[in-house]
Backbone bond lengths (Angstrom), bond angles and torsions (degrees), N, CA, C in turn:
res aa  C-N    CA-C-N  psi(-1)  N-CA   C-N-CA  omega(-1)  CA-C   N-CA-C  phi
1 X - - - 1.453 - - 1.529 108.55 -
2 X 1.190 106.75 121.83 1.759 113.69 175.95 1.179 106.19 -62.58
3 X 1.418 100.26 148.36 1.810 121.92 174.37 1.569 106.61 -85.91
4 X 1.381 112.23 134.79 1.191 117.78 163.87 1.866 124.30 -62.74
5 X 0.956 113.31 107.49 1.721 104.80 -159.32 1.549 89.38 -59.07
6 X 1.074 109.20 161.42 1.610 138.18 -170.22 1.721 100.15 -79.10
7 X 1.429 118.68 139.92 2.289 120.86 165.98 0.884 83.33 -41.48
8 X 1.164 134.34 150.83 1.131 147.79 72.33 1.653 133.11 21.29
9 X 1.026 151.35 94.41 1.318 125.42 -172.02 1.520 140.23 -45.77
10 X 1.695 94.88 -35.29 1.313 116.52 164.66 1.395 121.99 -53.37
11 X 1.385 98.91 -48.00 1.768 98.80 -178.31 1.337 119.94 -76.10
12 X 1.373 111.23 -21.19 1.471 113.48 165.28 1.642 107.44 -66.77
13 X 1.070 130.77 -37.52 1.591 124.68 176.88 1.038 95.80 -86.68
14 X 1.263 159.85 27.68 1.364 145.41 144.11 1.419 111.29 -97.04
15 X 1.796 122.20 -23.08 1.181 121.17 170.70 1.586 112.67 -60.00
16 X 1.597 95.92 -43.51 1.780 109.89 -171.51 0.916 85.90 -46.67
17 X 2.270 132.33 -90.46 1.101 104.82 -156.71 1.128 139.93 -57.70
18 X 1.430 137.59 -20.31 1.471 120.24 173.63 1.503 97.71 -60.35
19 X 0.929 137.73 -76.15 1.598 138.22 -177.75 1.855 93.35 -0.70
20 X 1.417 86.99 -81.44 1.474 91.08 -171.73 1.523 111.93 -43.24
21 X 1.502 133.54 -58.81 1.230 134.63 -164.50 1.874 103.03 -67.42
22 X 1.045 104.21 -1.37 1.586 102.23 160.39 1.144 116.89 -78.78
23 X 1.357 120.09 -58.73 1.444 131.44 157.88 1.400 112.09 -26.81
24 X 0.960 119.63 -74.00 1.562 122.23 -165.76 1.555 107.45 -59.32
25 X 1.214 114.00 -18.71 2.013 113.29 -157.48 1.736 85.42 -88.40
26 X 1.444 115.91 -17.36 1.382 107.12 -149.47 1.879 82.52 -113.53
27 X 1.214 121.09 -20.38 1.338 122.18 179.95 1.693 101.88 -71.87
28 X 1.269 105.23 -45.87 1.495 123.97 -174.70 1.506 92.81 -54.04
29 X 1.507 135.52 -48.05 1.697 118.51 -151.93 1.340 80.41 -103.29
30 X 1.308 152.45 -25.05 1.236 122.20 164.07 1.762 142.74 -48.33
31 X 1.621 97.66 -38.69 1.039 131.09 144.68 1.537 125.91 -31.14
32 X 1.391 89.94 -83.18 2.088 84.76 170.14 1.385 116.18 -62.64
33 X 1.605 136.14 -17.25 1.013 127.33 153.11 1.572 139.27 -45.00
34 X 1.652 96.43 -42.78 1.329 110.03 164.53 0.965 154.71 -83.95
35 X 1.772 104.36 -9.80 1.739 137.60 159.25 1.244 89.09 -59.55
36 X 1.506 121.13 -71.21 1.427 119.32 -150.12 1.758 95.86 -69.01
37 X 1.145 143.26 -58.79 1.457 114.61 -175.18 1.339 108.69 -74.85
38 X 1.261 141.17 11.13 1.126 130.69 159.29 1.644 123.53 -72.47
39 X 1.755 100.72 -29.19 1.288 107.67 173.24 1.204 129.84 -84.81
40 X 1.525 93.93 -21.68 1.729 106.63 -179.47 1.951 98.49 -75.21
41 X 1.294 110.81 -24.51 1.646 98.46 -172.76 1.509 99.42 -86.01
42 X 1.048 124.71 -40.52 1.912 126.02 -172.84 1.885 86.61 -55.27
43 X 0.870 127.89 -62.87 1.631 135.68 -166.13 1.988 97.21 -55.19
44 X 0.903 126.58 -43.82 1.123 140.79 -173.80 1.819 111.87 -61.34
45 X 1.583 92.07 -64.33 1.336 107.10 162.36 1.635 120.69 -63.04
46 X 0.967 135.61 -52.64 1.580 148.45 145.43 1.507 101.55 -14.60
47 X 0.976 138.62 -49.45 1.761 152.59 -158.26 1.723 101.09 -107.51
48 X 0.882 117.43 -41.82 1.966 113.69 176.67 1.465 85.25 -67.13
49 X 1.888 129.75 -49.01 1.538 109.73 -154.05 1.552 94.57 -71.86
50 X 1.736 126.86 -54.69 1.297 119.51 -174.82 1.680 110.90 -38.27
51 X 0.933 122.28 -45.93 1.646 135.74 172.57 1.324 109.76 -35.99
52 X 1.447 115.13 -43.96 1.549 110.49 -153.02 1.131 102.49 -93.42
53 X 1.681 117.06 -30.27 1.077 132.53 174.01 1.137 112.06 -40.44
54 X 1.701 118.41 -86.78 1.221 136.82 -175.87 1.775 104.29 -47.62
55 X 1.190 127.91 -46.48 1.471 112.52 -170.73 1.392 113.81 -69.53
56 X 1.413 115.98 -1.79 1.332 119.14 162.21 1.938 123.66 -51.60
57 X 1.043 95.78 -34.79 1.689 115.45 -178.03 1.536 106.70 -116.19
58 X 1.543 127.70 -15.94 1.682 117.51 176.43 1.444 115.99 -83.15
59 X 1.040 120.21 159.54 1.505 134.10 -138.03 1.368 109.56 -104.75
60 X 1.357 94.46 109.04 1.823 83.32 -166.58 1.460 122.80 83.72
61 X 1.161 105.88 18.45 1.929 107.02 -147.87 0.728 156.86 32.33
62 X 1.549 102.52 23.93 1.772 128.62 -159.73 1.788 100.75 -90.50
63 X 0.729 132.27 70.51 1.710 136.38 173.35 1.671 110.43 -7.10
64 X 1.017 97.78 -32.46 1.567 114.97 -166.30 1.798 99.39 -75.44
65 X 1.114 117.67 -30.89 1.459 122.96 170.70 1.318 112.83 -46.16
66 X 1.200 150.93 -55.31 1.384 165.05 -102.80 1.568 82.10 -130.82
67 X 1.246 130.17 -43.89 1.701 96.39 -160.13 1.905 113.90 -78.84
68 X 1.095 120.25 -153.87 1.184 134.45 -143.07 1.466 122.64 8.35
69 X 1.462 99.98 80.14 1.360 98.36 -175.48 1.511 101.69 -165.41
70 X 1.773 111.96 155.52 1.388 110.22 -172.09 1.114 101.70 -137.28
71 X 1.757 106.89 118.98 1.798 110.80 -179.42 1.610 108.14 -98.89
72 X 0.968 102.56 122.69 2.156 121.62 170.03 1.592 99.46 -98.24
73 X 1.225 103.69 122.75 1.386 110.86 167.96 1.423 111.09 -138.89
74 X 1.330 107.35 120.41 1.523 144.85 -132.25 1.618 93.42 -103.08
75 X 1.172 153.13 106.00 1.423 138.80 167.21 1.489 126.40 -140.15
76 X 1.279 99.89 135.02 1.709 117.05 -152.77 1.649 102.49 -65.10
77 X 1.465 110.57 121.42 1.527 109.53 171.37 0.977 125.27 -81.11
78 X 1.923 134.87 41.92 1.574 107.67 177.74 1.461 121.98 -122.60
79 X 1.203 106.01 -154.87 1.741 116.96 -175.44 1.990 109.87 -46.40
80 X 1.064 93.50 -57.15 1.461 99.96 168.18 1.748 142.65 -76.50
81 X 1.443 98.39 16.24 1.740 121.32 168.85 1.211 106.75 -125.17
82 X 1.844 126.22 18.14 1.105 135.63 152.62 1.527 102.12 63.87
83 X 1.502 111.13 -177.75 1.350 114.04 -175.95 1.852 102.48 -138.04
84 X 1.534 102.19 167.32 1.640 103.51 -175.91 1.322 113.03 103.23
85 X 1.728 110.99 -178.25 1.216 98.27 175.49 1.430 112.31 -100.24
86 X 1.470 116.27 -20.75 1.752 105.09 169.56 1.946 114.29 -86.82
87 X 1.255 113.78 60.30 1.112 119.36 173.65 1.954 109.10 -118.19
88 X 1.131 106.77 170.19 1.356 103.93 169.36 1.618 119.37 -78.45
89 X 1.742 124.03 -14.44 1.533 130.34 135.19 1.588 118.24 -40.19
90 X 1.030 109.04 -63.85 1.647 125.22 -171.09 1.264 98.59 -37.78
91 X 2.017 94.61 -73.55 1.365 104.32 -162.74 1.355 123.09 -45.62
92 X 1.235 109.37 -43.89 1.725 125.45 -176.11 1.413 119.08 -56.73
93 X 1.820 126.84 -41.51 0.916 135.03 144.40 1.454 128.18 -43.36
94 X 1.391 123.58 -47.52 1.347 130.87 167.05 1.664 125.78 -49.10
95 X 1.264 90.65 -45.71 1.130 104.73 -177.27 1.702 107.09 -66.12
96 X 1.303 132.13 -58.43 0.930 135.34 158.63 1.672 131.92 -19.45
97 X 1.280 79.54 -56.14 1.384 93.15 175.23 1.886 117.58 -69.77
98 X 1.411 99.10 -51.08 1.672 106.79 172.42 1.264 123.81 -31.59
99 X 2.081 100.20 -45.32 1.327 100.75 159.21 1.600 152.83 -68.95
100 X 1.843 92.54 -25.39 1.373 90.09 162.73 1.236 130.36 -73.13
101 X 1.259 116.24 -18.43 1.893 131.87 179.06 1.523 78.84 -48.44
102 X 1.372 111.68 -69.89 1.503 117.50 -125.05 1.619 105.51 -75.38
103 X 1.833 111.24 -0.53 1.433 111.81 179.77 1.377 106.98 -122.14
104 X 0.757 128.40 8.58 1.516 127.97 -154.82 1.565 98.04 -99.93
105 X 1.587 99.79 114.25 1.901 104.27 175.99 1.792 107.46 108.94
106 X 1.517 105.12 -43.84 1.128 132.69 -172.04 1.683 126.08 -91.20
107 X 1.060 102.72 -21.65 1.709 112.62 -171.77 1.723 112.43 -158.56
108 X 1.333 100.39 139.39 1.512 110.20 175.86 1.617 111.71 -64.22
109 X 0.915 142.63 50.40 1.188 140.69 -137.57 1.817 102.30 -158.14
110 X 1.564 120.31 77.55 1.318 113.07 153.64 1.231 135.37 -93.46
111 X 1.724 111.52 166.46 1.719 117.32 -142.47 1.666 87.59 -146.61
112 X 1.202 85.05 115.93 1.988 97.74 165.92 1.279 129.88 -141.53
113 X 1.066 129.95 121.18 1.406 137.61 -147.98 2.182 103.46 -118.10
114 X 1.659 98.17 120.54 1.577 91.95 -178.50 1.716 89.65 -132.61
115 X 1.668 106.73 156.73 1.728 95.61 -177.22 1.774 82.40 -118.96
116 X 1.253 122.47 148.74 1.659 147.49 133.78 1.088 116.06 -54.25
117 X 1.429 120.41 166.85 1.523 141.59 156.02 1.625 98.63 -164.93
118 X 1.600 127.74 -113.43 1.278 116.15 176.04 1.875 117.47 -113.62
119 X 1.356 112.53 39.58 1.324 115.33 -173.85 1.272 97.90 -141.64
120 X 1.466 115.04 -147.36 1.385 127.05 -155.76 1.811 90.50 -100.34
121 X 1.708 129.58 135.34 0.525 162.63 154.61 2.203 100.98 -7.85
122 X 1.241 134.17 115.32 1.333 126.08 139.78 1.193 149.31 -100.25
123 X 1.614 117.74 132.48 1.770 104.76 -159.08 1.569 97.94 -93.12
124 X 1.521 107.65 152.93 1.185 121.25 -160.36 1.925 96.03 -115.18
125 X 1.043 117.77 96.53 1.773 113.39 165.18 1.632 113.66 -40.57
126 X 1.504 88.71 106.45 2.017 74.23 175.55 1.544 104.22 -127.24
127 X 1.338 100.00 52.78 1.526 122.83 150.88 1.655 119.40 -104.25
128 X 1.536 92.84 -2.46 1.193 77.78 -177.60 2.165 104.97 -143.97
129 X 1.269 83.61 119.95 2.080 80.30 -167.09 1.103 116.62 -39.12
130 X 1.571 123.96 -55.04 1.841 124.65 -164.45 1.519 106.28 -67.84
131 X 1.833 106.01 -11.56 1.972 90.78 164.82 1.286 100.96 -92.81
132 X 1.463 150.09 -82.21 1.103 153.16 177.93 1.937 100.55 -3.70
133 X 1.748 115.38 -55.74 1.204 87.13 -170.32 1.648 119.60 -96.94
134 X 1.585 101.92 16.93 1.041 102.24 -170.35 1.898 93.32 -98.54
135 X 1.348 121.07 -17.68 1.529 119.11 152.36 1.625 121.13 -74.77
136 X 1.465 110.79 4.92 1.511 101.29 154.17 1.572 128.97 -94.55
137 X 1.220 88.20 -5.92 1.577 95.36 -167.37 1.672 113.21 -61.51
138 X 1.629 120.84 160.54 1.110 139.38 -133.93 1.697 90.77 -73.80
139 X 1.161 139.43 161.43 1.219 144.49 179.08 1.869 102.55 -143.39
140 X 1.039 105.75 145.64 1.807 116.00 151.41 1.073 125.20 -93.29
141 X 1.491 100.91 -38.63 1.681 94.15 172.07 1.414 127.38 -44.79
142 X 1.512 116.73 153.77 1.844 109.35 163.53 1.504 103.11 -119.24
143 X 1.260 139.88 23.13 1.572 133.34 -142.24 1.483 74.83 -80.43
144 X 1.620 97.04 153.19 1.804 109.60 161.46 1.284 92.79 -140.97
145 X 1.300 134.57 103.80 1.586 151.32 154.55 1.322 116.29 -115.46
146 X 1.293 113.39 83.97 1.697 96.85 164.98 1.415 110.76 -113.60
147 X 1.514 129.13 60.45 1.140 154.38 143.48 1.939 103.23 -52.03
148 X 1.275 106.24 -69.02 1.431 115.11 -157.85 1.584 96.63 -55.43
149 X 1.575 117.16 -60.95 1.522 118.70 166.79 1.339 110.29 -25.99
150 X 1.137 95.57 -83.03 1.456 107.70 -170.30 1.637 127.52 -21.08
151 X 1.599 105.24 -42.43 1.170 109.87 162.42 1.406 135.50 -55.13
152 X 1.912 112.30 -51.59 0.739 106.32 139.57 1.457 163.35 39.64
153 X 1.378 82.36 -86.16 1.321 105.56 -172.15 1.329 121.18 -101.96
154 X 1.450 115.14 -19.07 1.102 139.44 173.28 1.438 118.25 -65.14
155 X 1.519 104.64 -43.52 1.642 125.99 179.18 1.651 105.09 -71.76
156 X 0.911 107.14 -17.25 2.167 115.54 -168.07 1.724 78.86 -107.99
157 X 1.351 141.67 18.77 1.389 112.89 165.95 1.352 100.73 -174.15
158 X 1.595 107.30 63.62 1.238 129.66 174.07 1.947 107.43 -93.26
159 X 1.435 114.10 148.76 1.371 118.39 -160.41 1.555 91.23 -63.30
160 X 1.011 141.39 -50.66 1.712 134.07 -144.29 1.606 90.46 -60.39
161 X 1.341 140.61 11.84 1.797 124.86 -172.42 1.868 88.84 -115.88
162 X 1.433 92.58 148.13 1.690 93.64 171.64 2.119 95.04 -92.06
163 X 1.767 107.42 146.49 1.103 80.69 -174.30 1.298 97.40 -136.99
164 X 1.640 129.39 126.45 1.342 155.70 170.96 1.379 95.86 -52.32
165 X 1.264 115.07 -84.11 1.595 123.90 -151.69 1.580 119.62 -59.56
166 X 1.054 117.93 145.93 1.540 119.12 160.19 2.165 91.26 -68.04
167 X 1.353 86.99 146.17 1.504 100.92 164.06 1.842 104.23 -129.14
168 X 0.843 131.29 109.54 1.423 142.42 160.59 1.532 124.11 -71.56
169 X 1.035 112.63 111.22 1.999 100.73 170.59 1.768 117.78 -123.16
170 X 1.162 97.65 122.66 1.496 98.31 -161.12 1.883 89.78 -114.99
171 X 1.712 91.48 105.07 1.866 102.14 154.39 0.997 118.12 -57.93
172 X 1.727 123.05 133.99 1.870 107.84 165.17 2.012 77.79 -125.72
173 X 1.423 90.31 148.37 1.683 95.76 171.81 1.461 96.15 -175.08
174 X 1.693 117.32 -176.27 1.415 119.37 176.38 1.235 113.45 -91.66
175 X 1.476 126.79 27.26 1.820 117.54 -150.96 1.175 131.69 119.87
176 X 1.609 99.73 -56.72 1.695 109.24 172.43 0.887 126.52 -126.79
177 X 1.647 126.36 118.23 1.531 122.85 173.48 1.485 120.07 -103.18
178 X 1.594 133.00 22.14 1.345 134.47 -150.66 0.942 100.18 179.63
179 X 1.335 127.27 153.27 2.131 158.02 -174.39 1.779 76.74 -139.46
180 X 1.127 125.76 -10.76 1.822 93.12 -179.66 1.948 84.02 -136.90
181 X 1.435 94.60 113.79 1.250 94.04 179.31 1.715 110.00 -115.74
182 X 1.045 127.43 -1.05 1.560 144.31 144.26 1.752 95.25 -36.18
183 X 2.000 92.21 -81.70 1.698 90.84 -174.48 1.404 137.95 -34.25
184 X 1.821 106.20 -42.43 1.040 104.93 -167.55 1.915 120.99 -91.88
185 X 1.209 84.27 -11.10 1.420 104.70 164.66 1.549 114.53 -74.38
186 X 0.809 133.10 -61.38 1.957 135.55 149.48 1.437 102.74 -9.47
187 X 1.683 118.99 -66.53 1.341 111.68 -156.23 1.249 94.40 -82.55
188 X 1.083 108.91 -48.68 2.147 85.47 -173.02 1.644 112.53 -47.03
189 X 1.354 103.36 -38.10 1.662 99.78 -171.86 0.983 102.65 -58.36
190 X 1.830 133.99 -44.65 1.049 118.08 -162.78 1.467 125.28 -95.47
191 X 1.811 98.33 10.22 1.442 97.70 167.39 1.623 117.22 -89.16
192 X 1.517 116.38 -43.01 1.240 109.46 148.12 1.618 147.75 -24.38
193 X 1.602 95.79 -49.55 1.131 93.10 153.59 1.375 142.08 -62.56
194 X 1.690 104.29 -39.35 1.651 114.66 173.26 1.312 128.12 -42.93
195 X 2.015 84.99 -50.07 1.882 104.41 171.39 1.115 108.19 -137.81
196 X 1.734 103.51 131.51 1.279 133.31 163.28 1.242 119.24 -32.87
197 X 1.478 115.34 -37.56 1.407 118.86 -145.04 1.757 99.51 -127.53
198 X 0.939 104.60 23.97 1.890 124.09 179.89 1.630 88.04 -98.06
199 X 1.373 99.90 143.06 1.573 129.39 156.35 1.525 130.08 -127.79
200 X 1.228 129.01 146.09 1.463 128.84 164.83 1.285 96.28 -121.62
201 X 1.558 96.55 146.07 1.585 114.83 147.92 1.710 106.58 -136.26
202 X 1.241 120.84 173.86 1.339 146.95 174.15 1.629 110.43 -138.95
203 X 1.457 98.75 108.09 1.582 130.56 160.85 1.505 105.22 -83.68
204 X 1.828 128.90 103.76 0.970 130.10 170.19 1.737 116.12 -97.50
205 X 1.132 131.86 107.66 1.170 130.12 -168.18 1.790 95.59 -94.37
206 X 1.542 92.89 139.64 1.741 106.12 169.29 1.860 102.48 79.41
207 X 1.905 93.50 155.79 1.281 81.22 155.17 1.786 142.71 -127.17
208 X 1.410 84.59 90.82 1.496 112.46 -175.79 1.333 111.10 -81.52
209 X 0.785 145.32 94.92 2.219 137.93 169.88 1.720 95.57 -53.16
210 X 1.441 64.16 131.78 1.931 91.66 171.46 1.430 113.21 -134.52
211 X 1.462 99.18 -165.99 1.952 97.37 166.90 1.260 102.11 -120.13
212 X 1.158 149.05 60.33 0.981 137.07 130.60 1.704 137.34 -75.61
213 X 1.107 102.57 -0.51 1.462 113.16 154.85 1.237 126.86 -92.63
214 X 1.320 111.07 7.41 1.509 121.54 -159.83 2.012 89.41 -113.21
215 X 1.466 104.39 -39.50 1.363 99.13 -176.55 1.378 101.68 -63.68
216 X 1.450 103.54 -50.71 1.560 99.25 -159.73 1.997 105.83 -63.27
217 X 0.926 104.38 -32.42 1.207 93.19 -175.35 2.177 106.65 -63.57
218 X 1.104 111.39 -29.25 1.236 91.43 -170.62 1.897 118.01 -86.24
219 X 1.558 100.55 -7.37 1.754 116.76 173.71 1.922 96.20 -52.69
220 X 1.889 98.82 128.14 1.511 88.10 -175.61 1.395 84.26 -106.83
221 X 1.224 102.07 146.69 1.479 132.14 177.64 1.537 109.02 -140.88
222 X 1.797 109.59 141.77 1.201 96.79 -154.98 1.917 87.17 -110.64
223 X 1.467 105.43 -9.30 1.505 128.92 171.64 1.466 111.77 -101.13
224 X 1.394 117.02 113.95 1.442 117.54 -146.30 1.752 75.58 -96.50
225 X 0.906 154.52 5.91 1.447 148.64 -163.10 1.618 110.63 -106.84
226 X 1.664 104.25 -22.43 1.398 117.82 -179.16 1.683 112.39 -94.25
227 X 1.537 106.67 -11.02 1.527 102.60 -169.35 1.943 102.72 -79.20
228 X 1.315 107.82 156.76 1.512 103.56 -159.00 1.579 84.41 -102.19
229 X 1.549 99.17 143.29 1.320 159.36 -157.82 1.648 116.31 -84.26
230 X 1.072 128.57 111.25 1.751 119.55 179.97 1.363 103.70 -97.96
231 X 1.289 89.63 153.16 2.261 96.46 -167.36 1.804 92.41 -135.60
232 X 1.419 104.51 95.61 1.634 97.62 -170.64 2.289 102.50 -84.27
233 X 0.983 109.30 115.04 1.525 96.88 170.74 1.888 99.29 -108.33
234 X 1.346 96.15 164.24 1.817 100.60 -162.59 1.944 89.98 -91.05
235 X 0.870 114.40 -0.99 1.878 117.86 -178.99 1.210 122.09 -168.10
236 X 1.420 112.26 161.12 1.386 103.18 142.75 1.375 141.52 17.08
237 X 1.174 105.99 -96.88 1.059 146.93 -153.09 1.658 120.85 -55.05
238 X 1.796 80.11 -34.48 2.068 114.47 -178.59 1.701 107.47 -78.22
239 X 1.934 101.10 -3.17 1.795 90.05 -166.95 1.164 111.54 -80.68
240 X 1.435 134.12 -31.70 1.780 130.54 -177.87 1.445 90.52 -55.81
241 X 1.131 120.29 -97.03 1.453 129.85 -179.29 1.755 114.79 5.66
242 X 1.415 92.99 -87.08 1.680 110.83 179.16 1.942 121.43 -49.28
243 X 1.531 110.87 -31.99 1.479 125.77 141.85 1.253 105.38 -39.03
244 X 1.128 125.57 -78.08 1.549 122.25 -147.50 1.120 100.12 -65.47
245 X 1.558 127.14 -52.76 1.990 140.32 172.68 1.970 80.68 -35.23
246 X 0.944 119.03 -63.03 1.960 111.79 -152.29 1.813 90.74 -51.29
247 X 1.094 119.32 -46.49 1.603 106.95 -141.05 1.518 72.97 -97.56
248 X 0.872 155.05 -30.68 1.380 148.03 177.05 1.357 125.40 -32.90
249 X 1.348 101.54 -59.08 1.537 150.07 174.26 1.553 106.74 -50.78
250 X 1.741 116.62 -48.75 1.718 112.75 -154.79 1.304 62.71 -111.67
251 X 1.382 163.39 -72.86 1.539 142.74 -128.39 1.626 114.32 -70.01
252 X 1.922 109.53 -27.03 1.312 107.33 154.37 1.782 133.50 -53.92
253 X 1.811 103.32 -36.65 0.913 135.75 175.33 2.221 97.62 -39.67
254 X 1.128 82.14 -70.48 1.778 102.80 -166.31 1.840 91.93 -134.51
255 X 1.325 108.44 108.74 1.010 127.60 -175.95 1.663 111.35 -123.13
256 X 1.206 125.10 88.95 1.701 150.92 -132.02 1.947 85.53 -82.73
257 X 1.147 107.02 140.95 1.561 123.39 177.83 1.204 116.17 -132.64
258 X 1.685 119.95 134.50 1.745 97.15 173.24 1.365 116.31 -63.43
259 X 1.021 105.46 162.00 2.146 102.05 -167.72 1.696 89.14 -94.65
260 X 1.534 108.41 149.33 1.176 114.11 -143.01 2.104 106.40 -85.28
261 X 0.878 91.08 169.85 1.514 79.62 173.85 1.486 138.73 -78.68
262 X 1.424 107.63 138.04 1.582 100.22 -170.95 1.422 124.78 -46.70
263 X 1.089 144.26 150.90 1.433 125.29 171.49 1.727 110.61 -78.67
264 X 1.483 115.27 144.62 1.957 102.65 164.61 1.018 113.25 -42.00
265 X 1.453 95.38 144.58 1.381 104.12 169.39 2.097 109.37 -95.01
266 X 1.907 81.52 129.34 1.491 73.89 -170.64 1.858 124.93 -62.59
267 X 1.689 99.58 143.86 1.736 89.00 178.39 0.950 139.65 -81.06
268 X 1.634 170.65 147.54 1.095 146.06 -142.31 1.543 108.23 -90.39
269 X 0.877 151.91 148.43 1.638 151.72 -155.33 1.742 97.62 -99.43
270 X 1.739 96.57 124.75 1.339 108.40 163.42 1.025 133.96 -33.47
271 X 1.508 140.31 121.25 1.868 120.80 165.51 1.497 96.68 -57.70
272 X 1.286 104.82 154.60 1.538 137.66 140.08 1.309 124.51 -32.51
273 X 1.295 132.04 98.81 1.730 106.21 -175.15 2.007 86.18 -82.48
């Protein structure tokens, strides 16, 4: 009776590795199993925080409040709104931005942020960090003119447009944005007037006296509910917060719903065969 010749050594380590390369093929699809629910839960979690965010300011807590609507937040670039990100500049930008994180993909709800001094208004990308911090950076100037804005804005919400959207404009400054407070009082009135659905507020950081109570008081409004609003915080620190109170405030105002569904349209009834 013949002998069975003896493995080989080789072929015994060639069994190992397949052994092993079983392992691995099956380590491997476990693997992509776990990227993919790993990504689906980070995305998940990502969307509860945008959530929590936004229901901070939605109405009633209905998420659905917050959309059709576009917030501009307007903020003064000078010597005295400091520079960085823990400044009352910073903050104001940040804040801005916090909000677009927190809507973006998720909510009808756009967020654009431009700063003043004594010219025409600049928008600051705050999608993207090295602009945001390159609009914090240190300034000498102190100009506070938001006359030129102001116009602006006036021209983007003239009566001849029919207008859907809430438009929101949220001032951040120390007090004063104007040496012509006649002017700037004109344009708000007459953007209000243009559109129904336009808002101002004024975020005054610190306590510095300015005229911005002086503008607002002279904007004629014949709807005392539409005239824009001063939100004094003592720093910094009070601007996320006191933001969210602003849009809080006008989204109760006009609190946006999907418009409801059409009813079927009835079908005409079969003949009889």
């Amino acid at each position: 009776m013949a002998h069975d010749e003896p493995k080989k050594f080789s072929d015994e380590l060639k069994a190992l590795r397949a052994e092993f390369a079983e392992v691995a093929e099956k380590s491997k699809a476990a693997i992509a199993h776990l990227n993919s629910a790993i990504f689906k839960q980070e995305l998940t979690e990502l969307r509860q925080e945008q959530d929590k965010t936004v229901a901070a300011f939605a109405h009633n807590g209905s998420l659905e409040s917050v959309g059709n609507r576009d917030v501009t937040v307007l903020v003064n670039k000078s010597k005295d709104m400091g520079h960085g990100l823990n400044s009352p500049l910073g903050q104001a930008i940040d804040a801005a931005a916090k909000l677009r994180f927190a809507a973006q993909g998720n909510y009808d709800l756009n967020v654009s942020v431009q700063t003043f001094e004594a010219g025409a208004s600049k928008g600051v990308n705050i999608s993207d960090y090295d602009r945001m911090d390159k609009a914090r950076e240190k300034t000498e100037a102190n100009s506070k003119e938001i006359v030129p804005a102001l116009r602006e804005i006036t021209v983007a919400n003239t009566p001849d447009k029919d207008y859907v959207r809430n438009r929101h404009y949220v001032i951040i400054t120390d007090g004063s944005v104007s040496d012509n407070t006649d002017a700037a009082a004109r344009l708000i009135d007459a953007t209000l007037r243009g559109n129904p659905k336009a808002t101002f507020d004024f975020i005054s950081v610190g306590a510095g006296s300015g005229n911005v109570a002086e503008i607002v008081s002279k904007v004629q409004v014949s709807d005392e509910s539409r005239r824009p609003v001063i939100h004094n915080v003592p720093s910094h620190e009070g601007i996320w917060t006191t933001f969210t109170n602003v849009l809080r405030g006008r989204i109760a105002q006009s609190p946006h719903a999907k418009p409801a569904a059409l009813p079927a349209r009835n079908q005409a009834p079969t003949a009889t065969p």
